[in-house]
C-alpha positions in Angstrom: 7.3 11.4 -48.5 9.5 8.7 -46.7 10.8 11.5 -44.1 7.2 12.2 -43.2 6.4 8.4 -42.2 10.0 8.0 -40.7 8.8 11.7 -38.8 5.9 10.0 -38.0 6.2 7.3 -37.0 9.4 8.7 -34.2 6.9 10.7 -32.9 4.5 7.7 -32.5 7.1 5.4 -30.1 8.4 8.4 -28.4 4.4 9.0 -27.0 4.1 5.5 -26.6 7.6 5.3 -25.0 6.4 8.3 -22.9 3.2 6.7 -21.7 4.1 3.3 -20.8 7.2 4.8 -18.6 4.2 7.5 -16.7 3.9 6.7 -13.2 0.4 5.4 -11.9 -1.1 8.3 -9.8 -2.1 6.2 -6.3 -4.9 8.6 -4.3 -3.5 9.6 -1.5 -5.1 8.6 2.0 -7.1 11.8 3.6 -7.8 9.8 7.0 -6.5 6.8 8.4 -10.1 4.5 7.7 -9.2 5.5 4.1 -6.0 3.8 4.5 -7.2 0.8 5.5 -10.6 1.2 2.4 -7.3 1.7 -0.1 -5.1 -1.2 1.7 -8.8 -3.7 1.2 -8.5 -2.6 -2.7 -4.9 -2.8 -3.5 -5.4 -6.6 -1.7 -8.3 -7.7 -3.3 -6.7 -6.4 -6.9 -3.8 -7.8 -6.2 -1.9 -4.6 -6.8 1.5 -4.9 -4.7 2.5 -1.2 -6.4 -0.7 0.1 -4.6 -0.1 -1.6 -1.8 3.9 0.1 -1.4 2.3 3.4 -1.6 0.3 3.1 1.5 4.1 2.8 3.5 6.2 5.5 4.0 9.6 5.4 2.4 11.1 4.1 5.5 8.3 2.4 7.4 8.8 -0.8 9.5 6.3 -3.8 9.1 6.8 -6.2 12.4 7.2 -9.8 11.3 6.7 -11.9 14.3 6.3 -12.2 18.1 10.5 -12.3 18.0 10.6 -8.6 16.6 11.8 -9.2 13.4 11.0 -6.8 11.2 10.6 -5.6 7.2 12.1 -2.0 6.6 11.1 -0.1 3.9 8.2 -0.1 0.7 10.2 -2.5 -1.2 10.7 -5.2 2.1 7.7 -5.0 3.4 6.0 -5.5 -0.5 7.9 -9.1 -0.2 6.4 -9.8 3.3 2.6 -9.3 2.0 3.3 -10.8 -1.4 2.3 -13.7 0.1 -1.4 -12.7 0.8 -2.2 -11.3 -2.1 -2.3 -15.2 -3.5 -5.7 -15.5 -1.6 -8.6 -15.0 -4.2 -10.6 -13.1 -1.4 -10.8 -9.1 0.3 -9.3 -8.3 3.4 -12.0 -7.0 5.6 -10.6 -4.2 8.5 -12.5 -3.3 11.0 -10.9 0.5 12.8 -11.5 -0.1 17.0 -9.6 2.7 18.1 -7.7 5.6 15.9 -6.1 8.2 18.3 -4.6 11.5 16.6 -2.5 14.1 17.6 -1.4 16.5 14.6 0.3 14.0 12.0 0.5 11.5 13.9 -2.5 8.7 14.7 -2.3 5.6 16.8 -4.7 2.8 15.1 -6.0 -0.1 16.9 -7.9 -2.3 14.2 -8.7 -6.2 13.2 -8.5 -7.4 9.9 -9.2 -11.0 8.3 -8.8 -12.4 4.7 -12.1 -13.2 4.2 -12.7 -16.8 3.4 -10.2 -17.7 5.4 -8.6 -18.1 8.9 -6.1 -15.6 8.6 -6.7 -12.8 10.8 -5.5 -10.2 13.5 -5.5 -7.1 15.9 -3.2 -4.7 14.2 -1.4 -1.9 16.1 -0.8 0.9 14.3 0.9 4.5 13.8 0.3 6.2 10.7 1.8 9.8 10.0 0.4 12.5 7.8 3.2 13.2 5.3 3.7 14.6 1.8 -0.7 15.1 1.1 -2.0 11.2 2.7 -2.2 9.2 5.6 0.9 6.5 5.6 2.0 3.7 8.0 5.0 3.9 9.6 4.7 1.4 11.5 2.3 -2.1 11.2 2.2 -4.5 13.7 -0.3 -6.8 11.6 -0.4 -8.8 14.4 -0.2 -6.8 17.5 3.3 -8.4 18.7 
């Protein structure tokens, strides 16, 4: 009877073991408005794991007017921590999306609602591995 519960109960924390290490399944952008519907959500909820998966492995997130720059999910996921400690949705507004096979060029503004942050983005996203990714954000439009 005691190699039963001692059975049992291995198989118990190696399911929960399994589960709590199972990757989160983030949707994967079909058009570059989605992007931006997906980028409003992971904002508003906070969700900087989300957020990441909206960047390509490599992308480069433009800092300032200098050129200074974040390079890769796990930089650029320390240059937006700091807006996700608004209690407010990011509002984005598409003005121009231009694409040409996997490849779009995005003009859009954005604000933090209830606030007055806010910008004219520029853009490029590529089509890579099933979604729409950036690969390059220029929040700001430096």
């Amino acid at each position: 009877m005691n190699t039963i519960k001692i059975l049992l109960i291995s198989i118990s924390i190696f399911i929960f073991n399994a589960n709590a290490n199972e990757a989160v399944n983030y949707p994967k952008p079909q058009s570059p408005d989605e992007l931006h519907s997906l980028f409003a959500q992971y904002f508003q909820g906070k969700n900087l794991e989300g957020l990441k998966t909206l960047f390509a492995k490599n992308a480069k997130y433009i800092l300032d007017v200098e050129g200074n720059t974040a390079i890769g999910q796990d930089e650029i996921a320390k240059a937006l921590k700091p807006y996700l400690s608004f209690d407010s949705e990011m509002l984005t507004l598409s003005k121009s999306i231009h694409i040409n096979g996997n490849i779009a060029l995005i003009r859009s503004d954005w604000k933090v609602a209830n606030s007055k942050i806010s910008g004219t983005a520029l853009e490029v996203m590529q089509y890579q591995n099933g979604g729409w990714v950036y690969i390059i954000d220029n929040p700001n439009g430096y």
